[in-house]
KOLZAFI-86313 format. One record per residue: residue number from 1; residue in three letters; z, x, y of N, C-alpha, C, O, CB in turn. Coordinates in Angstrom, 3 decimals, padded with zeros to 6 digits. Glycine has a CB too. Layout:
# KOLZAFI-86313
    i   aa       n.Z       n.X       n.Y      ca.Z      ca.X      ca.Y       c.Z       c.X       c.Y       o.Z       o.X       o.Y      cb.Z      cb.X      cb.Y
  NUM  ALA         Z         X         Y         Z         X         Y         Z         X         Y         Z         X         Y         Z         X         Y
...
END
This chain:
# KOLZAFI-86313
    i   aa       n.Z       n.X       n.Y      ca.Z      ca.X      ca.Y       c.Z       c.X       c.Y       o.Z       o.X       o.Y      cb.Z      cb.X      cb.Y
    1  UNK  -012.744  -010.920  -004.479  -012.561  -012.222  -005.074  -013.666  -012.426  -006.101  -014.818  -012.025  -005.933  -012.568  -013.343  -003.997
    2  UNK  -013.317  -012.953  -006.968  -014.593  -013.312  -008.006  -013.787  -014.504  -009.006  -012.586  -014.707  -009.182  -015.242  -011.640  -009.110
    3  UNK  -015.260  -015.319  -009.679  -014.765  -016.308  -010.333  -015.782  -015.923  -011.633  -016.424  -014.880  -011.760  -014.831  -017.841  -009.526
    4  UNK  -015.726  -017.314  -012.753  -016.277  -017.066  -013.569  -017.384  -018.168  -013.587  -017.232  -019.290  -013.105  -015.465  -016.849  -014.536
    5  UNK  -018.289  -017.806  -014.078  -019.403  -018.953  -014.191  -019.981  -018.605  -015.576  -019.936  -017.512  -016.141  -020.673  -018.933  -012.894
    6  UNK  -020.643  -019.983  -016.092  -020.851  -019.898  -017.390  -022.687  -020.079  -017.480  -023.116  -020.905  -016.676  -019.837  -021.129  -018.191
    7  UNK  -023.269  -019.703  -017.965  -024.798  -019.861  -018.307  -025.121  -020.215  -019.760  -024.154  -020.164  -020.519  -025.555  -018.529  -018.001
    8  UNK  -026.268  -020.556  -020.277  -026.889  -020.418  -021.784  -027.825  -019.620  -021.608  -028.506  -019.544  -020.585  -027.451  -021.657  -022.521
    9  UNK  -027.954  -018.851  -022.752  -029.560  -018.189  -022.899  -029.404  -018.111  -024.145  -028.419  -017.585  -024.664  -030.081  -016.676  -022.177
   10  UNK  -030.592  -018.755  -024.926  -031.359  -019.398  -025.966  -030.149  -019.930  -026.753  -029.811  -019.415  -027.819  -032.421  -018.391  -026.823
   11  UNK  -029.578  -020.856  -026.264  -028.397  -021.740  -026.993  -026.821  -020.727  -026.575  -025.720  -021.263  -026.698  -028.794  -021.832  -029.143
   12  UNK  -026.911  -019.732  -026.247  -025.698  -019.582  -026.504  -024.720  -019.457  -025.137  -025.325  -019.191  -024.099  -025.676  -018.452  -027.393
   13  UNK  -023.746  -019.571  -025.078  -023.010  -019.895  -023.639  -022.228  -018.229  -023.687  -021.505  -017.691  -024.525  -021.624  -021.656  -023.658
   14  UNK  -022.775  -017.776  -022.375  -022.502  -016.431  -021.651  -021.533  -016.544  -020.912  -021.951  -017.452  -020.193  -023.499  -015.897  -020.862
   15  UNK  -020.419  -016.281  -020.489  -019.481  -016.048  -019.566  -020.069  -015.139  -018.436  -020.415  -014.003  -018.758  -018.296  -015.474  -020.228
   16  UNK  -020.165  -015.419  -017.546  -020.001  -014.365  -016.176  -019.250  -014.268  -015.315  -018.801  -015.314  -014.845  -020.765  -014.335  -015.412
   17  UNK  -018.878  -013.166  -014.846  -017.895  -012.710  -013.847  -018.847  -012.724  -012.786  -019.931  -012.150  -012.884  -017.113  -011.282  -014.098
   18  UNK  -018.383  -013.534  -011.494  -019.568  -013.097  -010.684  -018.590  -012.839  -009.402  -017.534  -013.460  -009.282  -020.976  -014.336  -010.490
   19  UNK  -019.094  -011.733  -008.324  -018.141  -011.209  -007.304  -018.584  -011.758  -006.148  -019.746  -011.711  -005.743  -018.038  -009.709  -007.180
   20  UNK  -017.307  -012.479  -005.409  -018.134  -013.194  -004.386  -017.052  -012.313  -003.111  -015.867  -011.984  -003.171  -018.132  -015.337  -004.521
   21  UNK  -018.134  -012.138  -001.972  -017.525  -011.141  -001.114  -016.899  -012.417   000.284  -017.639  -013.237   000.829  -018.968  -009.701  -000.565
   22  UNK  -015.634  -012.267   000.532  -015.552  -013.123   001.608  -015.749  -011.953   003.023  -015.476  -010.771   003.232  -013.959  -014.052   001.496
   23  UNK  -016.399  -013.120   003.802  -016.176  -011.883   005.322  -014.864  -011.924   005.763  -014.251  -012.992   005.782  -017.112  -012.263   006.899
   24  UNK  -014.193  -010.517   006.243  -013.507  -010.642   006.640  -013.516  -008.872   007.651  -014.325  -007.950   007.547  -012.629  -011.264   005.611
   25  UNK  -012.124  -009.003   008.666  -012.256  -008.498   010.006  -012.479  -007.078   009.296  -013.562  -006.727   009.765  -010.893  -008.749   011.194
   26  UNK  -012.050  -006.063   008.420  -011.844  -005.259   007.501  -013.367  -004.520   007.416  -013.660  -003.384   007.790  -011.260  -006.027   006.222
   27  UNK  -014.364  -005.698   006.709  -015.788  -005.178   006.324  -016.784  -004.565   007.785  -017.025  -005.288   008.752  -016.638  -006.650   005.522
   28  UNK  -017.190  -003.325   007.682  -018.195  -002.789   008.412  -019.276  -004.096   008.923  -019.431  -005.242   008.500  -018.896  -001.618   007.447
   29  UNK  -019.900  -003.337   010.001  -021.241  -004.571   010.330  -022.634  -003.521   009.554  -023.609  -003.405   010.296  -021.606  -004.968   012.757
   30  UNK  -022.719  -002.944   008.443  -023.207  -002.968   006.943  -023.206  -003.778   006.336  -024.173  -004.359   005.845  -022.785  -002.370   006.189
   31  UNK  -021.709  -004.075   006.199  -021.266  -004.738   004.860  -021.652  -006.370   005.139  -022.176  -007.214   004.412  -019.425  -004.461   004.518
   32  UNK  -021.282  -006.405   006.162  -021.307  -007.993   006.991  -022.926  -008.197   006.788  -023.202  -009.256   006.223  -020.733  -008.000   009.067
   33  UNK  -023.915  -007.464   007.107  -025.336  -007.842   007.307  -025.878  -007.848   005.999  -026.697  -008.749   005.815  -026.138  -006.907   008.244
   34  UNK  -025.573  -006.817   004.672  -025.928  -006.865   003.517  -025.653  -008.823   002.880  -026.401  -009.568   002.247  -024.979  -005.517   002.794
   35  UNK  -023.980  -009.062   003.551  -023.366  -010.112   002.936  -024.615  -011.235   003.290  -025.191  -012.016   002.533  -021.724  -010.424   003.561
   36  UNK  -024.767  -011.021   004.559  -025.315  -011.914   005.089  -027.159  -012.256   004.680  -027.904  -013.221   004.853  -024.949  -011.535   006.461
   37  UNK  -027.238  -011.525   004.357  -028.791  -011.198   003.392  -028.510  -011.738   002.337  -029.177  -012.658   001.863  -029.320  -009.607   002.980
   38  UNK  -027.241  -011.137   001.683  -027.280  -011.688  -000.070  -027.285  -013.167   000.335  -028.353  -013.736   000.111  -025.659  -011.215  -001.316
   39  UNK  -026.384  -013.853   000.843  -026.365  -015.846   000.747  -027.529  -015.992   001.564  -027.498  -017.205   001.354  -024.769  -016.956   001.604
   40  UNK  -028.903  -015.814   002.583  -029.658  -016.346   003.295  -030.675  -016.054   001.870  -031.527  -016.940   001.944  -029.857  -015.758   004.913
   41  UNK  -030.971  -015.179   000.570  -031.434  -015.017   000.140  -030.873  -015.936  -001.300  -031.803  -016.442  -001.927  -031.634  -013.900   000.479
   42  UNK  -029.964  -016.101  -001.667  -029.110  -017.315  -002.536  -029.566  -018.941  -001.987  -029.949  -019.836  -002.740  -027.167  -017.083  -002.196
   43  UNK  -029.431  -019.039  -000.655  -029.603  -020.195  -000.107  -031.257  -020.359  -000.010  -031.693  -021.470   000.292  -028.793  -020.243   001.250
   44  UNK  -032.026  -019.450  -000.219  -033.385  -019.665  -000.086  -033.461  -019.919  -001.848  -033.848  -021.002  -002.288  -034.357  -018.247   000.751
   45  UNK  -033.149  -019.071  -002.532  -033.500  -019.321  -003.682  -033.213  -020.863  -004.582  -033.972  -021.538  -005.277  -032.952  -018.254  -004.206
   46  UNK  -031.887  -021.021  -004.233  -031.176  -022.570  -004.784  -032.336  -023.999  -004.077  -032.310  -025.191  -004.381  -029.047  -022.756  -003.841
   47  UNK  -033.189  -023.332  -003.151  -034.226  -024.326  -002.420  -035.532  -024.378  -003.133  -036.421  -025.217  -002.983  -034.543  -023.873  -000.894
   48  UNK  -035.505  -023.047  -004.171  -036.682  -022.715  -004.718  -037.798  -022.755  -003.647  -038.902  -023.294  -003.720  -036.942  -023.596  -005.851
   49  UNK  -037.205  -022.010  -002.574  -038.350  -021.427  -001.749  -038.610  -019.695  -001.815  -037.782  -018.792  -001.699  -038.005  -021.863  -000.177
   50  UNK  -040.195  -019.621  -002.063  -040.589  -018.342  -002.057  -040.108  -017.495  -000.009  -039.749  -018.035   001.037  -042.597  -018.546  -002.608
   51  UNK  -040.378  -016.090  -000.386  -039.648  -015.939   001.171  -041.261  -016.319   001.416  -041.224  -017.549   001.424  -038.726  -014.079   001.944
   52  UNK  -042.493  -015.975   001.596  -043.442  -016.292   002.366  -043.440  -017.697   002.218  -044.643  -017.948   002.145  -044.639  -015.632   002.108
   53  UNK  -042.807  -018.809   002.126  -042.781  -020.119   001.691  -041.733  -019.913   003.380  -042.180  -020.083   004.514  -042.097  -020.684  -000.271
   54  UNK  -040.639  -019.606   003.090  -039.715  -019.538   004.349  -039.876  -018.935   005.369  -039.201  -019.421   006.276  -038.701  -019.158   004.183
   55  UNK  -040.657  -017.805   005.758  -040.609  -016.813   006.130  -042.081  -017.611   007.360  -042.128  -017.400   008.572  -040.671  -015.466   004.849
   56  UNK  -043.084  -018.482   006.569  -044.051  -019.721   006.957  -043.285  -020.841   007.941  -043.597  -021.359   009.012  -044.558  -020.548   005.461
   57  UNK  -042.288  -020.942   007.173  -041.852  -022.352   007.816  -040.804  -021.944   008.811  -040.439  -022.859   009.549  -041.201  -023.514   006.678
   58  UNK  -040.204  -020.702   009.007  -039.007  -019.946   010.026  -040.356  -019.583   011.323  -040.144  -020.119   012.411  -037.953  -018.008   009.057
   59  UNK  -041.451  -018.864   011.229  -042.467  -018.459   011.753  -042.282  -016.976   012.366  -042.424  -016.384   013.436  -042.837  -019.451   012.640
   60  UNK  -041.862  -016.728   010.977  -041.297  -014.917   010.958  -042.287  -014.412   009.878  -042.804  -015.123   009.016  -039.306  -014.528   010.321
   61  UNK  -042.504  -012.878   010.075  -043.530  -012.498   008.723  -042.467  -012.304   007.621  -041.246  -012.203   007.746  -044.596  -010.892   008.903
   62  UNK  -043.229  -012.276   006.519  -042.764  -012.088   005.467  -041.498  -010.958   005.665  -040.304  -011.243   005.760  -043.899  -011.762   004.595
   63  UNK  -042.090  -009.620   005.700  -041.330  -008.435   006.343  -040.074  -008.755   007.133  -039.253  -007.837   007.144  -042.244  -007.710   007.290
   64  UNK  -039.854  -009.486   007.574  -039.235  -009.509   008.335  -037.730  -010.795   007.883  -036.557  -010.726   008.250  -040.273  -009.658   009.455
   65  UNK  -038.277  -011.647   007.163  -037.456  -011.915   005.669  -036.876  -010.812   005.069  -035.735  -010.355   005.128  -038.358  -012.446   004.527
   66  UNK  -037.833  -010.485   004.505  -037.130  -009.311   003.336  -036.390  -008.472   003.858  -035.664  -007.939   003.019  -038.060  -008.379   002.554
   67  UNK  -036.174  -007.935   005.378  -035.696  -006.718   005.864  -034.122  -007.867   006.485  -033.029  -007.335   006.679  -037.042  -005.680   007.240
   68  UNK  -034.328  -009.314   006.690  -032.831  -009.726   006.873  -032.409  -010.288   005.370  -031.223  -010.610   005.308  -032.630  -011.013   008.177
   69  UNK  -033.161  -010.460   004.161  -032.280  -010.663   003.197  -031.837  -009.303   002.454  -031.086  -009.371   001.481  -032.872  -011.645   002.301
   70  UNK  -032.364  -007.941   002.980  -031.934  -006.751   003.085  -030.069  -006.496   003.243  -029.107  -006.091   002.591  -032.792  -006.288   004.289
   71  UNK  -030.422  -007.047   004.567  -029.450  -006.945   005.604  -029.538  -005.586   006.442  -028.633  -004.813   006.757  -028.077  -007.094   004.964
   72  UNK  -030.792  -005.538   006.683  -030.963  -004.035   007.321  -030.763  -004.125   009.150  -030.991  -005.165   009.767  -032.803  -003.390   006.862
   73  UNK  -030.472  -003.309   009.572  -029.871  -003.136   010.694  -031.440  -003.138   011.511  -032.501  -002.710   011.056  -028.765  -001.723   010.732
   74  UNK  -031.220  -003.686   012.683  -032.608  -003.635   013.630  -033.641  -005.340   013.679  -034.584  -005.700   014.383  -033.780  -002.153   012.732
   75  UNK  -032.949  -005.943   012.687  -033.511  -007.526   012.753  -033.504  -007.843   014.181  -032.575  -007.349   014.820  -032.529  -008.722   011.907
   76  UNK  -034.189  -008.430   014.694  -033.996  -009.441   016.232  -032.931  -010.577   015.919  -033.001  -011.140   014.826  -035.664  -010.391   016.775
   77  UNK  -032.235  -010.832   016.564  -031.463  -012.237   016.293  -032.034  -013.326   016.463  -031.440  -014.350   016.126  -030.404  -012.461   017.004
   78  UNK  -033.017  -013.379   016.892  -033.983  -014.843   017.315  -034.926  -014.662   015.730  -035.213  -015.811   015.392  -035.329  -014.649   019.318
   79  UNK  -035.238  -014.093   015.142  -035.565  -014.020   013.618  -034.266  -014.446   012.703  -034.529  -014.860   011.574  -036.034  -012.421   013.220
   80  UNK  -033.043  -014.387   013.054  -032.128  -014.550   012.005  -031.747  -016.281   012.486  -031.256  -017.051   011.660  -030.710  -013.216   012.037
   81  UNK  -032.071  -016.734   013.981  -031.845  -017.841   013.938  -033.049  -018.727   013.836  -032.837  -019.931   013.980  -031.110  -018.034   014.861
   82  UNK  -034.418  -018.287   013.587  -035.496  -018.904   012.989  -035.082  -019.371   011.485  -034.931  -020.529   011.096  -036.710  -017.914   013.022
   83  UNK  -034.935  -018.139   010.722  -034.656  -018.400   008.814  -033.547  -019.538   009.341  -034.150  -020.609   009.405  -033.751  -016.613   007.462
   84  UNK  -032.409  -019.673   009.669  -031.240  -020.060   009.384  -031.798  -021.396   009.880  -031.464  -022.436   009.312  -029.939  -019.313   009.990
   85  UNK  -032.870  -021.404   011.208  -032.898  -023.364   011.381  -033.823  -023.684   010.618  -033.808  -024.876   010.310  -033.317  -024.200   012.944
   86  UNK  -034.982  -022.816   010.002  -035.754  -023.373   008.648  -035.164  -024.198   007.155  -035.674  -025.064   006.445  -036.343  -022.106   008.123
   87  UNK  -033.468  -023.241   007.082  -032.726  -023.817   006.014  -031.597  -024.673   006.438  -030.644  -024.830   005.676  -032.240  -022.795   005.168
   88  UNK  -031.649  -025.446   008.031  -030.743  -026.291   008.039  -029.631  -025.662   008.104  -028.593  -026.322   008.059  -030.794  -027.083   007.128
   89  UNK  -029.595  -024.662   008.189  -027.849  -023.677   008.861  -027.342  -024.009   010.329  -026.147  -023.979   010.621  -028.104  -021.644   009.078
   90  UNK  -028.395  -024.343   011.268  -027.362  -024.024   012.612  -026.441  -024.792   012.936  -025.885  -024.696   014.030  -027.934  -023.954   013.834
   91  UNK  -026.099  -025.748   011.978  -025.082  -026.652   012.480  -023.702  -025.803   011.898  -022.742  -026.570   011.974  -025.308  -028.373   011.849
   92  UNK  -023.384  -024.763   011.466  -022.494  -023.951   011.165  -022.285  -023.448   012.922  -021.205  -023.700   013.457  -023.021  -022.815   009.883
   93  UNK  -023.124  -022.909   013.528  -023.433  -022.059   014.574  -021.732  -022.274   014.961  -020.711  -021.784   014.479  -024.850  -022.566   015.763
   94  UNK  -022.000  -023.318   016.141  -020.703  -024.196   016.462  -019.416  -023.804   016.320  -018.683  -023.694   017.303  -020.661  -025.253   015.767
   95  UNK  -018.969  -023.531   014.970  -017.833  -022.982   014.392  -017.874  -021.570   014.497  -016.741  -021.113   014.649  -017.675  -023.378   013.060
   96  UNK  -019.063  -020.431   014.464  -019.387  -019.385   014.775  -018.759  -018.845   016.047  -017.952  -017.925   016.182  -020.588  -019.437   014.749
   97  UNK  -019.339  -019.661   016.972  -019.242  -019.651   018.532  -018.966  -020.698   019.209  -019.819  -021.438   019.697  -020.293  -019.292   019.114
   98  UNK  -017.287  -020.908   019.330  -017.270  -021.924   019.467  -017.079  -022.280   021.122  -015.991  -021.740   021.323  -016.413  -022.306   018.540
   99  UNK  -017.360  -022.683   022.014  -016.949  -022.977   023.482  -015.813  -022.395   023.915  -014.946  -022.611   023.068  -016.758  -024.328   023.748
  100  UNK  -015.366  -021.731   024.861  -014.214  -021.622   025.175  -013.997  -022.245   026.264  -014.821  -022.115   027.170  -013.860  -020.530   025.197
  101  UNK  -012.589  -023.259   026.492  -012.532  -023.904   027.211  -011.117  -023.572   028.183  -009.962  -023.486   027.768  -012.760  -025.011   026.549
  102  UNK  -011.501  -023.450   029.305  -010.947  -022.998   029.660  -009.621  -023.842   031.027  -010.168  -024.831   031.515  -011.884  -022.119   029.744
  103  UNK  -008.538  -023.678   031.472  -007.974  -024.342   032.276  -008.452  -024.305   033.916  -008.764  -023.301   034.556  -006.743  -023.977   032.019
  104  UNK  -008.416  -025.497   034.315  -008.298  -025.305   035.797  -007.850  -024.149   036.474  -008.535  -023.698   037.392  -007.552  -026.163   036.243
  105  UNK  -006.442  -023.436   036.032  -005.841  -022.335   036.580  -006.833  -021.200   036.374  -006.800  -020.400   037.309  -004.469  -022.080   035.970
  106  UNK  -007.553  -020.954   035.583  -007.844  -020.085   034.816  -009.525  -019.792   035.639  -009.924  -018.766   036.190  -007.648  -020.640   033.135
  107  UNK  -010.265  -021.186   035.434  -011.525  -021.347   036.217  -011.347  -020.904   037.950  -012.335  -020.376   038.459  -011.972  -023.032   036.034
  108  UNK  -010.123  -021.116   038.821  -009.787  -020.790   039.789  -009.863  -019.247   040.441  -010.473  -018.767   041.396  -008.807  -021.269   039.669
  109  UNK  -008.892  -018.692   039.393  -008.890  -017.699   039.119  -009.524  -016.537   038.771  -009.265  -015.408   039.190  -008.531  -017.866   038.783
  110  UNK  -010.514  -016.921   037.849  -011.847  -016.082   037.539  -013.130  -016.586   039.189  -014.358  -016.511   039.163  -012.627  -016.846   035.451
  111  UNK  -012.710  -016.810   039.768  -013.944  -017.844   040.782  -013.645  -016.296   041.985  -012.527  -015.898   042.310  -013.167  -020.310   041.639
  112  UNK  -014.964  -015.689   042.437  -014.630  -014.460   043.282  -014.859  -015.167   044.501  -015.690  -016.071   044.410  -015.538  -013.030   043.076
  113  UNK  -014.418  -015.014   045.439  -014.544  -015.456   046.978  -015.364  -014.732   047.420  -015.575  -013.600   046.984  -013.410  -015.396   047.876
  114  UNK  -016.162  -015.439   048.673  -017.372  -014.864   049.123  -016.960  -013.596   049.985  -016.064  -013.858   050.787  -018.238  -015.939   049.945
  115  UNK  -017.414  -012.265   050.006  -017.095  -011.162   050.529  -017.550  -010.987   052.207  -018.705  -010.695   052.518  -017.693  -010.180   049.594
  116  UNK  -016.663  -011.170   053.032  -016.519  -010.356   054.580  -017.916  -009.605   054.402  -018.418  -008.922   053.509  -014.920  -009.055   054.831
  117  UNK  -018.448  -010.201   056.110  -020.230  -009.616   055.878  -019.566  -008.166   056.523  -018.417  -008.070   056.952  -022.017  -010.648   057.128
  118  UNK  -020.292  -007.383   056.491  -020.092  -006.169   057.200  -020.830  -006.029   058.213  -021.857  -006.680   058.402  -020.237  -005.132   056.517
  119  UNK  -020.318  -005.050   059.065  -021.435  -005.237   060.786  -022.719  -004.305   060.342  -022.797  -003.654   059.300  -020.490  -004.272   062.750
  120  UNK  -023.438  -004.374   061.102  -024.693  -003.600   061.023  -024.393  -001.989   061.515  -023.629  -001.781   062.458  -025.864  -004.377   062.026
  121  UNK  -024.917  -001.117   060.950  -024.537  -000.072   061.622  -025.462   000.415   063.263  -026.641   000.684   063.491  -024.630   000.982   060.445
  122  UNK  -024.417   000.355   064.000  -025.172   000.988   065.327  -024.358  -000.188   066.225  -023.943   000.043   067.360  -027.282   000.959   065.377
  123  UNK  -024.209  -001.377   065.596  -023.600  -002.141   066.559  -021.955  -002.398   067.073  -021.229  -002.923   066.228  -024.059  -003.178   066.187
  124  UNK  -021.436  -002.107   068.198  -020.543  -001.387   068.784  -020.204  -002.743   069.690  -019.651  -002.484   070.759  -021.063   000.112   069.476
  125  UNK  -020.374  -003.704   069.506  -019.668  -005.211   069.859  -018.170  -004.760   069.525  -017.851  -004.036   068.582  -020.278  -006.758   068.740
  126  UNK  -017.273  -005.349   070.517  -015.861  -005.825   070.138  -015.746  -006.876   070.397  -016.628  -007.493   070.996  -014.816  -005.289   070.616
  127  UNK  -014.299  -007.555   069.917  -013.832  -008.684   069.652  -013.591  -008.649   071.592  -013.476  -007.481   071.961  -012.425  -008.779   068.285
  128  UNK  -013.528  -009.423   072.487  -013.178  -009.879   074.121  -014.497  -009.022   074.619  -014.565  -009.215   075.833  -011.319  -009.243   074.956
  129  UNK  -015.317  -008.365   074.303  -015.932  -008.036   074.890  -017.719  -008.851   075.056  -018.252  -009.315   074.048  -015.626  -006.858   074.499
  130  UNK  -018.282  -008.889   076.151  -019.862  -010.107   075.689  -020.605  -009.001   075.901  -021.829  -009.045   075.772  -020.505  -011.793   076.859
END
């Protein structure tokens, strides 16, 4: 998908093609983590925050910015949800992951019953017998 966006540089109006990647089920978890670097790194920039500016206020090192606006594989997820509540993202979360709710039948059903104790071994009790 891509649209066009228009800029000036020194008076004159530039056309750009710019390619915008949607996620979808298709893209590798590469492609997904690069994606996901390029907009946490768009969304930092449109804030005109430096990453050690974000990277300060998330309470992640710098490094560790740059390696998720990377999108490099091996980030902690508790670093990707530091940046994201520094820029006011987690209210997306929600829609991410959303509750599953489930039916009475269903909660019943998944529920395991407590398991029959087993006898001790050696003990040779029967049922009519004291």
């Amino acid at each position: 998908m891509s649209d066009m966006t228009n800029c000036t540089l020194n008076g004159l109006l530039i056309r750009q093609k710019r390619v915008i990647m949607k996620y979808n089920i298709a893209m590798t978890e590469d492609e997904a983590l690069r994606e996901s670097g390029r907009r946490l790194a768009q969304i930092r920039l449109s804030r005109n925050l430096t990453q050690a500016e974000l990277a300060q206020r998330a309470g992640v090192s710098k490094r560790t910015l740059e390696r998720l606006e990377m999108g490099a594989v091996g980030v902690r997820i508790d670093a990707f949800f530091a940046v994201c509540g520094a820029l006011g993202l987690t209210v997306g979360f929600e829609a991410l992951l959303p509750e599953v709710q489930l039916s009475p039948q269903d909660i019943l059903a998944k529920r395991t019953l407590p398991k029959r104790a087993h006898r001790r071994s050696g003990a040779t009790k029967e049922w009519g017998n004291a």
